[in-house]
N, C-alpha and C positions, 0 to 999 in steps of 0.2 A: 029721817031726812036731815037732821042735825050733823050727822057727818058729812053728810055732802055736801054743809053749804058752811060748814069748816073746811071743808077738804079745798072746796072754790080760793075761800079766803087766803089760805093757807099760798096757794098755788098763785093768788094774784097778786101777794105781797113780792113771791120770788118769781116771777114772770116781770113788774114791775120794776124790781133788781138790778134784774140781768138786761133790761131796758134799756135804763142809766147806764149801769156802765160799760154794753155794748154803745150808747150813741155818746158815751164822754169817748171813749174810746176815738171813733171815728171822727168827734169833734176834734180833740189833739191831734188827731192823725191828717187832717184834713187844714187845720189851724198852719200844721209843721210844713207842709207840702206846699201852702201858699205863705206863710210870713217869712219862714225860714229861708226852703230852697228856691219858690221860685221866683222871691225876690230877691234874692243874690243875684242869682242868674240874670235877669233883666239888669240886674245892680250892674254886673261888671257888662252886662252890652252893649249898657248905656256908655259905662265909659270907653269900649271900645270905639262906639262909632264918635264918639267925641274927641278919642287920640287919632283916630284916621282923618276924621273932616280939618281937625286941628294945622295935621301937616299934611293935606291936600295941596294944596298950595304952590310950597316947594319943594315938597318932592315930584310935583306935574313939568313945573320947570325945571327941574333937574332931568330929569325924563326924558323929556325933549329934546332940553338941551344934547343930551348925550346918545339920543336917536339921532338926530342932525348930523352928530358930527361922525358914529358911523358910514352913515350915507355919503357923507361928504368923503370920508377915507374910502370907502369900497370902490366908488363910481370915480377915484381919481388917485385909484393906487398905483398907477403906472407914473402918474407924474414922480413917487418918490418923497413927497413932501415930506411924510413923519423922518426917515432918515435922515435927510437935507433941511430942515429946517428945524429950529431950536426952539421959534416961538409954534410953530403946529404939532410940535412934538411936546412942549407942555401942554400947549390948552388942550391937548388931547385926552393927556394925562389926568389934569385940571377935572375934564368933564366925568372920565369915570370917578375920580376920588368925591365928587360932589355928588353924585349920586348913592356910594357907596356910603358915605357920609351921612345922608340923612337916611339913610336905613338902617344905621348904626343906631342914630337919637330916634328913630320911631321904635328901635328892639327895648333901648332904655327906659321910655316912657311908657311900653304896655307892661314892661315887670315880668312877672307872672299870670296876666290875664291869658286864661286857658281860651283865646280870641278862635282858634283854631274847631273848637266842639262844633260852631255854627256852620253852615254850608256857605253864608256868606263871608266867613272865618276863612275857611280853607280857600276861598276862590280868590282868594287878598294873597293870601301868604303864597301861592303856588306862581300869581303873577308878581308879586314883588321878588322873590326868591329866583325868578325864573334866570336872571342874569347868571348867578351861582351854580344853576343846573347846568347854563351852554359853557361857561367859562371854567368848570370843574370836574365835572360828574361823564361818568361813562354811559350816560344814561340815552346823549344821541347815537352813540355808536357802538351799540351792543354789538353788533356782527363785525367788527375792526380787529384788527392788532392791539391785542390789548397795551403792549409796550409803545406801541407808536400813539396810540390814544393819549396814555400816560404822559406822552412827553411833551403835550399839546397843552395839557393843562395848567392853569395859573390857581396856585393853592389854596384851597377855600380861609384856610386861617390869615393867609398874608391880603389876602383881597377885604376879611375882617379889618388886619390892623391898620388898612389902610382904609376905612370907613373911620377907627378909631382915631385916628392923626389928624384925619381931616376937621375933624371936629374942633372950634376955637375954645381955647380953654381944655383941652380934653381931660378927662378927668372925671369934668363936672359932673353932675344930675343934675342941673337948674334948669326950669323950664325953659329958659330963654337961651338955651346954649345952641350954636348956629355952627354953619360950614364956612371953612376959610375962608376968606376973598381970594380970587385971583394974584393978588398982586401979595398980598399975604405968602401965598401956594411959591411965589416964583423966587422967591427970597431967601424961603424956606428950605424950599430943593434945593439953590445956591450955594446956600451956605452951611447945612450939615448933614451930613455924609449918613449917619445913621436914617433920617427923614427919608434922604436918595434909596436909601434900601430898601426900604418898604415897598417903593415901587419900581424893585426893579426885576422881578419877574413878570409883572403887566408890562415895563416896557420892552422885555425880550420878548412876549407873547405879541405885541404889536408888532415888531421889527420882523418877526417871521411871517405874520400875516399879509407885511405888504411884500413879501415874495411869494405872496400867493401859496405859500405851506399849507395843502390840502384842508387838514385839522384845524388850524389853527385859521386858518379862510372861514373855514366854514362855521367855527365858531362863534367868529364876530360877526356872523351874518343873523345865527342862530342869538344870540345876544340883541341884537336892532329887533329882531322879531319879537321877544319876549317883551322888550321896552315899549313895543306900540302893543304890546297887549297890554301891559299897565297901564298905559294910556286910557285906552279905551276902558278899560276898566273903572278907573277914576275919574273920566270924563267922556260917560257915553254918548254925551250929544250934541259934545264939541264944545260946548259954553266958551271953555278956555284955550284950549289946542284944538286945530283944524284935523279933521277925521280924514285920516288916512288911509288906504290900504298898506299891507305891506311891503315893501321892500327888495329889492335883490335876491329874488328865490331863484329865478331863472341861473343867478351865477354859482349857485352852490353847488358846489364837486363832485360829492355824493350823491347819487341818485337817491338814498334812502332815507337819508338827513332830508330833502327836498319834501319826498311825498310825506313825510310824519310829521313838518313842520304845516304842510298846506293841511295836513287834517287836525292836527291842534291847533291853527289859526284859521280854521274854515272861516268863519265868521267877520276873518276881515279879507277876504280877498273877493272880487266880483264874480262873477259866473263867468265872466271872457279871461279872465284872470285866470282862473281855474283851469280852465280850458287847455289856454296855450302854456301856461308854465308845466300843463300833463305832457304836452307834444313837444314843448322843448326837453322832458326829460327823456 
């Protein structure tokens, strides 16, 4: 029996062994999985949701702002204003470069955080972006002319430089780096001609919108849309901006821009809303 309880011994030294370095093993492995990666990952979350609440604020009022004054251009496009007036045709200006603006400094200040992995990542970036989708992308008007689509659009890079311009100081990276002032903005334009360039494909895309230019209508209408979905997004229960439905859908050109906007905004329109802007199309 002397071998068998060598044989035991033998087998419970390397039974024992393989133990250990099966459970160091899965200690490392398990150590790596939480010190390593899944605090990273919380790491940069955190900073994400600290660069979004950060610039909550004004980017909401910019938001706004620049919902408003769609509204106010669609529902008083016959008066003529932006063409005929110099001060409604900058603050026009003004409002998208202020919004573009601080979407420039919130691109600066996430860096490289891959903010997009998370499902509340993507449902940011689809609403903040969404201006770029109506005012660039052929993405509402699959079934169009693709050359008349084309010629509707304001170019996603100069709609950039003009988030870049806006920026005071531009250049910087300093936390505290802000969007022009108005009165800053009108000086600016004034007096050099390069500034004026920047935005002067936004304002040929305004000037055709207020002749009602099918595309280019219906753009800025798809634009107001996307902006009160940021809204809502950033402030779902109105704290700071009054909860709206949307907008001007009844006026949109397209019948098929209309229904894929009311099903990607289902959620802000009312059930009578629904209703009549299906019977108006």
């Amino acid at each position: 029996m002397s071998w068998l309880t060598t044989s035991l011994d033998e087998h419970t030294i390397v039974w024992t062994f393989l133990s250990a370095l099966v459970g160091g093993l899965v200690g490392a492995s398990v150590r790596f999985l939480f010190e390593d990666l899944l605090r990273h990952r919380l790491g940069w979350r955190r900073t994400v949701r600290e660069v979004i609440r950060g610039n909550t604020t004004p980017l909401l009022r910019a938001a706004e702002t620049l919902e408003r004054q769609i509204n106010n251009f669609v529902r008083n496009q016959e008066q003529g204003w932006y063409s005929g007036s110099e001060y409604y045709r900058l603050s026009t200006l003004y409002t998208f470069g202020e919004y573009l603006g601080w979407i420039r400094i919130i691109e600066r200040r996430f860096g490289f955080l891959p903010y997009e992995s998370s499902r509340a990542g993507k449902r940011f970036n689809r609403r903040l972006y969404g201006v770029f989708r109506a005012l660039s992308s052929f993405g509402y008007f699959r079934g169009e002319s693709p050359l008349a689509v084309e010629r509707s659009q304001v170019p996603r890079r100069m709609l950039t430089a003009i988030g870049e311009v806006m920026i005071a100081g531009a250049g910087s990276e300093a936390e505290g780096e802000r969007v022009r002032q108005f009165t800053d903005f009108v000086v600016t334009y004034g007096r050099d001609a390069q500034f004026r360039r920047w935005f002067q494909d936004l304002d040929g895309f305004l000037r055709r919108a207020e002749k009602r230019e099918p595309f280019e209508w219906d753009r800025l209408i798809a634009v107001g849309a996307n902006i009160r979905a940021l809204i809502a997004h950033l402030d779902p229960k109105g704290a700071m901006v009054a909860r709206r439905e949307l907008s001007n859908l009844p006026l949109v050109i397209h019948e098929d821009l209309r229904d894929e906007l009311k099903q990607e905004f289902a959620d802000l329109l009312t059930p009578v809303t629904r209703r009549s802007t299906s019977d108006n199309g």
